[in-house]
C-alpha positions as YAML, in Angstrom:
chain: A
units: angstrom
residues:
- id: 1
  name: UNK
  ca: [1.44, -29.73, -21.82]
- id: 2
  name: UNK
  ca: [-0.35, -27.06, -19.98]
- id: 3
  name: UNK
  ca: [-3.01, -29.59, -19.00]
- id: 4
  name: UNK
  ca: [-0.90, -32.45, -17.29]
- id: 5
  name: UNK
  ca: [-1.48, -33.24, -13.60]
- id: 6
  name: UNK
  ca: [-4.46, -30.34, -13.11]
- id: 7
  name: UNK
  ca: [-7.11, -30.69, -10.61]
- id: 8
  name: UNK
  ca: [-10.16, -28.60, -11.19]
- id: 9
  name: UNK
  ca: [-10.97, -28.40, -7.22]
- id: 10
  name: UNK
  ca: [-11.88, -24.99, -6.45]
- id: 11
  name: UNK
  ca: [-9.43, -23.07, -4.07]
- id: 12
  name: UNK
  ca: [-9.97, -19.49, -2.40]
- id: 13
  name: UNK
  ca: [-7.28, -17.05, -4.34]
- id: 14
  name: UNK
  ca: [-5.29, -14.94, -2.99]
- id: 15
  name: UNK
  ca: [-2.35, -11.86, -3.85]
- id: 16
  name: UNK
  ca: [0.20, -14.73, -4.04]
- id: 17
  name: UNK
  ca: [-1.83, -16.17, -6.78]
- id: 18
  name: UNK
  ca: [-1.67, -12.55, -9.04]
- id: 19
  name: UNK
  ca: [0.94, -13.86, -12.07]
- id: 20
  name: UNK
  ca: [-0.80, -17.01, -12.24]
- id: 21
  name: UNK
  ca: [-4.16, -16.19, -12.19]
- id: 22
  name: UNK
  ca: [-3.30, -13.28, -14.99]
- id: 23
  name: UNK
  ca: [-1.85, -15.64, -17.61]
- id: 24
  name: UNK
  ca: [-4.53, -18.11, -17.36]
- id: 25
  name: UNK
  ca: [-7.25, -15.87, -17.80]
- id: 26
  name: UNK
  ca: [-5.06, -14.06, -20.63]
- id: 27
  name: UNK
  ca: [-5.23, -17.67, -21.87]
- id: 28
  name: UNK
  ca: [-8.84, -17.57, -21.30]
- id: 29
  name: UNK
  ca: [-9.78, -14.65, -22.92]
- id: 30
  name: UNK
  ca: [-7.38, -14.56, -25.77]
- id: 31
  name: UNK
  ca: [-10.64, -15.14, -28.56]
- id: 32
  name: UNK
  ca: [-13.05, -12.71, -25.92]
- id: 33
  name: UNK
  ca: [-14.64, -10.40, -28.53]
- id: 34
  name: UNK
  ca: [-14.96, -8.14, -25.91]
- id: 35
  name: UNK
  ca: [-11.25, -8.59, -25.03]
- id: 36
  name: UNK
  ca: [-9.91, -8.61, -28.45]
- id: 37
  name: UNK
  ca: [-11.73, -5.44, -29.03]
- id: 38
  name: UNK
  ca: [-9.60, -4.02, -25.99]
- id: 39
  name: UNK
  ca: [-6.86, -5.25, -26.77]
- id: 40
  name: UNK
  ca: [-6.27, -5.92, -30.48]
- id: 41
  name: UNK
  ca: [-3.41, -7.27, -32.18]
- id: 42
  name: UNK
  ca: [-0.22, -5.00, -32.30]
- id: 43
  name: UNK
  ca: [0.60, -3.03, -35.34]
- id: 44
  name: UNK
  ca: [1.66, -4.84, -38.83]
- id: 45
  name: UNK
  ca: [0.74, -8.21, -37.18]
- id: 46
  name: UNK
  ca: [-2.99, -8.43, -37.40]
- id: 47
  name: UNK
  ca: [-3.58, -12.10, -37.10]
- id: 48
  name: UNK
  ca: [-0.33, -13.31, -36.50]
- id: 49
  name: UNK
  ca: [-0.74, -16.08, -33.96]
- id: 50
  name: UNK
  ca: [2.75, -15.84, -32.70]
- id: 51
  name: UNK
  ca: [4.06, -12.43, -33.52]
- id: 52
  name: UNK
  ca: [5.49, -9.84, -30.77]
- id: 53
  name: UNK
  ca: [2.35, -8.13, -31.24]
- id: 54
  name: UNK
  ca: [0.12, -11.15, -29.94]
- id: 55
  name: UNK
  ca: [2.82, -11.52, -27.52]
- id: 56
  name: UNK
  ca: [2.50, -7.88, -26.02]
- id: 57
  name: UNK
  ca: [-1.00, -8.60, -26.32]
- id: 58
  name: UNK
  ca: [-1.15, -11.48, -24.34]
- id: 59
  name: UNK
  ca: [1.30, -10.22, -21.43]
- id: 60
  name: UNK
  ca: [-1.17, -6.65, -21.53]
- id: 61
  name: UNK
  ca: [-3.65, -9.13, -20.94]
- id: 62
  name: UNK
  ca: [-2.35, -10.76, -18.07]
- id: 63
  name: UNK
  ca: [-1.60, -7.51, -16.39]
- id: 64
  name: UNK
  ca: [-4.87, -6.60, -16.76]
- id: 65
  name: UNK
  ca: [-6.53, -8.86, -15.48]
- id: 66
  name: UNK
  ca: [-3.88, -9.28, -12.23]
- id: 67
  name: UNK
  ca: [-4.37, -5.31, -11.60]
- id: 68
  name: UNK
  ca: [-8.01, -6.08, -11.23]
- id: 69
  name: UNK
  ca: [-7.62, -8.96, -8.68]
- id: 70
  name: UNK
  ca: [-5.41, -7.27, -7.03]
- id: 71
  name: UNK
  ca: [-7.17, -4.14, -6.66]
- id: 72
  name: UNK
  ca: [-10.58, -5.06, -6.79]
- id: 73
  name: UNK
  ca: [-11.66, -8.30, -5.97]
- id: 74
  name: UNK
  ca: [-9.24, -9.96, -3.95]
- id: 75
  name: UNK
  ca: [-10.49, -7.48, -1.65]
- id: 76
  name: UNK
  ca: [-14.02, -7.09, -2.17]
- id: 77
  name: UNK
  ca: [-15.38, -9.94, -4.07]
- id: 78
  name: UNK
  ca: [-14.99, -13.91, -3.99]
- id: 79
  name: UNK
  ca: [-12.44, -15.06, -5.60]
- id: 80
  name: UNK
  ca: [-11.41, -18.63, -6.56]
- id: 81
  name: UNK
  ca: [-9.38, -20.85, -8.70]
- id: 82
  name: UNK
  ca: [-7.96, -24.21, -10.24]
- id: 83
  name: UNK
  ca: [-5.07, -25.16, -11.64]
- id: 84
  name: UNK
  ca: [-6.07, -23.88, -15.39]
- id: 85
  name: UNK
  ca: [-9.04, -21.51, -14.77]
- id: 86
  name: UNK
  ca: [-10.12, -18.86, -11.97]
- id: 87
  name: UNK
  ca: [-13.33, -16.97, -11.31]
- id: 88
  name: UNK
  ca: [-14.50, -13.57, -9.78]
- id: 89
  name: UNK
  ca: [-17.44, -13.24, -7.97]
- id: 90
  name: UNK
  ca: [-19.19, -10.26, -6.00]
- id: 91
  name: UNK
  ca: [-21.51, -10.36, -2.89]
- id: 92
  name: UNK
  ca: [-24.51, -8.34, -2.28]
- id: 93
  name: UNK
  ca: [-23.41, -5.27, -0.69]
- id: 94
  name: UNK
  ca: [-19.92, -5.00, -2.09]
- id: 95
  name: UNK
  ca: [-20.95, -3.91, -5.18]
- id: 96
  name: UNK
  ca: [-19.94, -0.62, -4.79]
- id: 97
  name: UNK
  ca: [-16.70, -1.41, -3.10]
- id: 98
  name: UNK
  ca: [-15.76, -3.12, -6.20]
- id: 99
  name: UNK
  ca: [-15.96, -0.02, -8.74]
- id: 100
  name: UNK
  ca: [-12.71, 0.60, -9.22]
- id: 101
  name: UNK
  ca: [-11.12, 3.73, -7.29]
- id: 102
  name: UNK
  ca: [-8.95, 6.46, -9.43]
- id: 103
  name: UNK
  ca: [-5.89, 4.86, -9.09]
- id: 104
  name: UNK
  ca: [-6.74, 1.61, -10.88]
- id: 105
  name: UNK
  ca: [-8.40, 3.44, -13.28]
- id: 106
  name: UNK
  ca: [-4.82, 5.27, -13.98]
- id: 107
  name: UNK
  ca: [-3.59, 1.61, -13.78]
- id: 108
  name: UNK
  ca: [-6.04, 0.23, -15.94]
- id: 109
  name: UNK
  ca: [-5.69, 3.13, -18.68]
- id: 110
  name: UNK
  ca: [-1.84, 2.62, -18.73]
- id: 111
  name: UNK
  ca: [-2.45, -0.90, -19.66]
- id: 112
  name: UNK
  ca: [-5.22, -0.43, -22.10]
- id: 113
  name: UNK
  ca: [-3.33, 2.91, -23.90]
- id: 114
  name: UNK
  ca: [-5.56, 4.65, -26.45]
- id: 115
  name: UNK
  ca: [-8.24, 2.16, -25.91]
- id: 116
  name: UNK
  ca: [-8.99, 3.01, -22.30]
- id: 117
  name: UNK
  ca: [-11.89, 5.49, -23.15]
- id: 118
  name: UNK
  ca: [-13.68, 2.76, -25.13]
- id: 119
  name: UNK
  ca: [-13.06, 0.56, -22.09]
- id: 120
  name: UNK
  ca: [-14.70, 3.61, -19.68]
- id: 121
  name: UNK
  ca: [-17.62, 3.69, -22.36]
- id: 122
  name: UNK
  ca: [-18.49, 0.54, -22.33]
- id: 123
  name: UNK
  ca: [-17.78, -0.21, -18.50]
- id: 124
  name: UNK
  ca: [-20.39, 2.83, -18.05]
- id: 125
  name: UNK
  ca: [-23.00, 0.86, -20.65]
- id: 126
  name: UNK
  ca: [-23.05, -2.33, -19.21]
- id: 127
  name: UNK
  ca: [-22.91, -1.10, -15.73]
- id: 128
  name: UNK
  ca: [-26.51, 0.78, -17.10]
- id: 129
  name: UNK
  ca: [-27.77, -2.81, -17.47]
- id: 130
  name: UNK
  ca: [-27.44, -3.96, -13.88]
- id: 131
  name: UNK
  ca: [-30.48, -5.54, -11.77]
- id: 132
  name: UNK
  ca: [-31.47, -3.15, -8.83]
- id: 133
  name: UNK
  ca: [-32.61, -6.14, -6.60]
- id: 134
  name: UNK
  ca: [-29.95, -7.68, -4.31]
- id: 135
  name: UNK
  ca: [-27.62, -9.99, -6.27]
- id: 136
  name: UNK
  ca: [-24.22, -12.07, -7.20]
- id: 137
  name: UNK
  ca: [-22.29, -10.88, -9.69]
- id: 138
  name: UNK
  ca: [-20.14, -13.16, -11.38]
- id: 139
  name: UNK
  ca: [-17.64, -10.28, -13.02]
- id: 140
  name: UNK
  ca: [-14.97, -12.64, -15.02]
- id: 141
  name: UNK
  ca: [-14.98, -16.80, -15.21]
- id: 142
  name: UNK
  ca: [-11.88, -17.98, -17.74]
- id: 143
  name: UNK
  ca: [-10.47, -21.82, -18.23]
- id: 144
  name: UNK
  ca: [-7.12, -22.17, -20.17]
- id: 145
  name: UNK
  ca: [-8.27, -23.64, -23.29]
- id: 146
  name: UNK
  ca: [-5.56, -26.37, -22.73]
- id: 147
  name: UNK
  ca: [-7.23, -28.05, -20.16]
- id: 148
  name: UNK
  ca: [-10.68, -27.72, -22.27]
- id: 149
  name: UNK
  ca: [-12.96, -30.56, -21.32]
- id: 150
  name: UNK
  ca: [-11.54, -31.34, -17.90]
- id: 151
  name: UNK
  ca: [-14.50, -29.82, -15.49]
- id: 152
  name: UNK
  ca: [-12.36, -26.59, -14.07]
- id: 153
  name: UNK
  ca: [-15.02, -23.75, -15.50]
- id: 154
  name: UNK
  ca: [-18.02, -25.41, -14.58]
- id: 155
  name: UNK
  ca: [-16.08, -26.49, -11.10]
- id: 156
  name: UNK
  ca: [-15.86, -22.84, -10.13]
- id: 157
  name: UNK
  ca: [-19.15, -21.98, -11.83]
- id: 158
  name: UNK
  ca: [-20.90, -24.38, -9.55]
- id: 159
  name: UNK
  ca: [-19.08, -23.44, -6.24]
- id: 160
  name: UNK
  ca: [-20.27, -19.72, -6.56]
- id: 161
  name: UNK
  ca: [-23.53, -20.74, -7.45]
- id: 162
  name: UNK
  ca: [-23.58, -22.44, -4.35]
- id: 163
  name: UNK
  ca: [-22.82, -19.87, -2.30]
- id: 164
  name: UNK
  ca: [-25.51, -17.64, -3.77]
- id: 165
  name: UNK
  ca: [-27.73, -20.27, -3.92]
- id: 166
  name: UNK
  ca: [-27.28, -20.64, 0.22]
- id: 167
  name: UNK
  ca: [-28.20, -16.77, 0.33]
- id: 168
  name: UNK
  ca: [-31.08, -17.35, -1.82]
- id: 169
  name: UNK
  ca: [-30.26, -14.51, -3.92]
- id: 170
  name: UNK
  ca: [-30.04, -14.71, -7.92]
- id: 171
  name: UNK
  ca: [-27.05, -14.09, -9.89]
- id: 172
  name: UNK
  ca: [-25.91, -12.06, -12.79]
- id: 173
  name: UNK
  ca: [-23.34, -11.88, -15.32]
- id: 174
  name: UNK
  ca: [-22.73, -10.27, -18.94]
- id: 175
  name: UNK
  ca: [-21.24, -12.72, -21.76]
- id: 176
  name: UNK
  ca: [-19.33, -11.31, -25.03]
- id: 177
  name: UNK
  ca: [-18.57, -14.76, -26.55]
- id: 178
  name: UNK
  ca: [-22.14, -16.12, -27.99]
- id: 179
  name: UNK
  ca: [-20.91, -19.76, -28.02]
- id: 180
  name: UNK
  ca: [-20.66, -19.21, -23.79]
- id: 181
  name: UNK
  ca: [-24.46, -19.05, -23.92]
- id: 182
  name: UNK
  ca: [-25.20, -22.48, -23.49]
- id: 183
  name: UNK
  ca: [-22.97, -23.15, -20.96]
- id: 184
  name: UNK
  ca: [-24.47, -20.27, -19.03]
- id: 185
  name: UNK
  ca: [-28.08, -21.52, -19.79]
- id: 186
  name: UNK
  ca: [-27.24, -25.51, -18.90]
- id: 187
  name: UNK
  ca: [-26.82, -23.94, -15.16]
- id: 188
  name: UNK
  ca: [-29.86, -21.81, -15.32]
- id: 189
  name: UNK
  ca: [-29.03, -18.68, -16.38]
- id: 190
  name: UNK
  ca: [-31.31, -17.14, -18.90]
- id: 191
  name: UNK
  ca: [-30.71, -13.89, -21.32]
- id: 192
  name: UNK
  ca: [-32.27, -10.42, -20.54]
- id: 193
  name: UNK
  ca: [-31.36, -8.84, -23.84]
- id: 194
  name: UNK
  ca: [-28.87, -7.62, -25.98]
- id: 195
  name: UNK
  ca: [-26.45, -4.70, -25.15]
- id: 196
  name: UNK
  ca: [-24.18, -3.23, -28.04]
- id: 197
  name: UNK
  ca: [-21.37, -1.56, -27.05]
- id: 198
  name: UNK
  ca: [-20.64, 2.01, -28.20]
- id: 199
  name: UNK
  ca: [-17.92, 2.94, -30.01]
- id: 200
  name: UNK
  ca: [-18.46, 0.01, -32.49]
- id: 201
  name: UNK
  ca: [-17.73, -2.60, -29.42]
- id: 202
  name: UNK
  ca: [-19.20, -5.84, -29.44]
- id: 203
  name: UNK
  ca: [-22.36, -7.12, -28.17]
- id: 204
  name: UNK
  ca: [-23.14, -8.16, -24.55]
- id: 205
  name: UNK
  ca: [-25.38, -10.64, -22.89]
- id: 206
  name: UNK
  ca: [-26.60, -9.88, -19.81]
- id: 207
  name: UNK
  ca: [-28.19, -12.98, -18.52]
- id: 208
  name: UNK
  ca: [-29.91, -13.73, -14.70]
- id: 209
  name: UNK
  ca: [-30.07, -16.92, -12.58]
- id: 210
  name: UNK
  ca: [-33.11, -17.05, -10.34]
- id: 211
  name: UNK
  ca: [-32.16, -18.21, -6.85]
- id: 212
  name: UNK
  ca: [-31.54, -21.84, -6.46]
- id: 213
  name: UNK
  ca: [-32.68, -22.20, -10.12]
- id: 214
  name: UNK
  ca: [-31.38, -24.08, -13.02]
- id: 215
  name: UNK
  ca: [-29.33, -26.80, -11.07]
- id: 216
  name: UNK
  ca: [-28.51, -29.61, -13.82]
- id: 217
  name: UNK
  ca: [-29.07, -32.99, -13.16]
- id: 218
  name: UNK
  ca: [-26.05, -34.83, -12.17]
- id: 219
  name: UNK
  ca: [-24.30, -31.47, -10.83]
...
């Protein structure tokens, strides 16, 4: 029912938007390798789809990623969304604003519990894999999967390319989930390489759109 009456036009977010934009991208992210690896089911309920250990999960989720629009790129990045999906984006020259300061990072490791020095590990690996030359980062992009099919991913996907595309700057973005590669590659983006994760994380795809590359037909 989640998908009744939803437009997929982009709107700027802001702090109001914090709860919202949380569960959806908890919704978003719930089959993330890279999330599930961060946040894996609770105790005694490994695979339970409904269990109070997906539950926790889910709600850890969602305050995860609402503590890092709320500290991070609602104030430093570009930040959109619909009504089922929302997107982060950061500038050239914000980069470094965006690293989170210590007391996310206390935030964050609350949240994450005895996971949070994987997290730090592999925040510190992919960060390694970053272009030097001026850039957009898109840092997370998540549609509810209830509204699957209905434009709102590739709605926010195009409005942030646009705005990089009107600094004529190219854009980068690591994927965990290998079935988001084609989506990524139908707008222009093409992979650098393969990053694996220490501590037995997944692998990540850092991938690079030239500037005002890649623009589908029809988009």
């Amino acid at each position: 029912m989640r998908c009744m009456s939803m437009t997929n036009m982009p709107k700027p977010a802001t702090i109001d938007e914090a709860s919202r934009i949380g569960r959806t991208l908890a919704l978003a992210f719930d089959d993330d390798p890279m999330m599930r690896w961060f946040f894996p089911d609770g105790p005694g309920v490994a695979g339970a789809a409904d269990g109070p250990g997906e539950a926790a999960r889910e709600a850890s989720l969602a305050r995860y990623f609402s503590t890092i629009f709320t500290r991070q790129y609602a104030h430093h990045g570009v930040c959109e969304y619909t009504d089922a999906a929302a997107a982060f984006w950061v500038p050239p020259g914000a980069a470094d604003k965006a690293v989170p300061d210590a007391a996310t990072v206390e935030e964050l490791s609350v949240i994450l519990g005895d996971r949070a020095p994987l997290f730090r590990q592999a925040a510190e690996a992919a960060a390694g894999e970053g272009p030097t030359e001026p850039h957009w980062y898109l840092a997370v992009i998540g549609a509810d999967p209830a509204a699957q099919g209905q434009g709102h991913g590739a709605a926010l996907l195009r409005s942030g390319l646009a705005k990089a595309d009107e600094t004529g700057l190219p854009v980068y973005l690591e994927s965990s989930k290998p079935a988001n590669l084609p989506f990524y590659e139908h707008f222009g983006f093409t992979v650098l390489g393969e990053v694996q994760l220490p501590g037995g994380g997944p692998t990540l795809w850092p991938m690079r759109r030239a500037p005002g590359g890649g623009r589908p037909a029809g988009a």
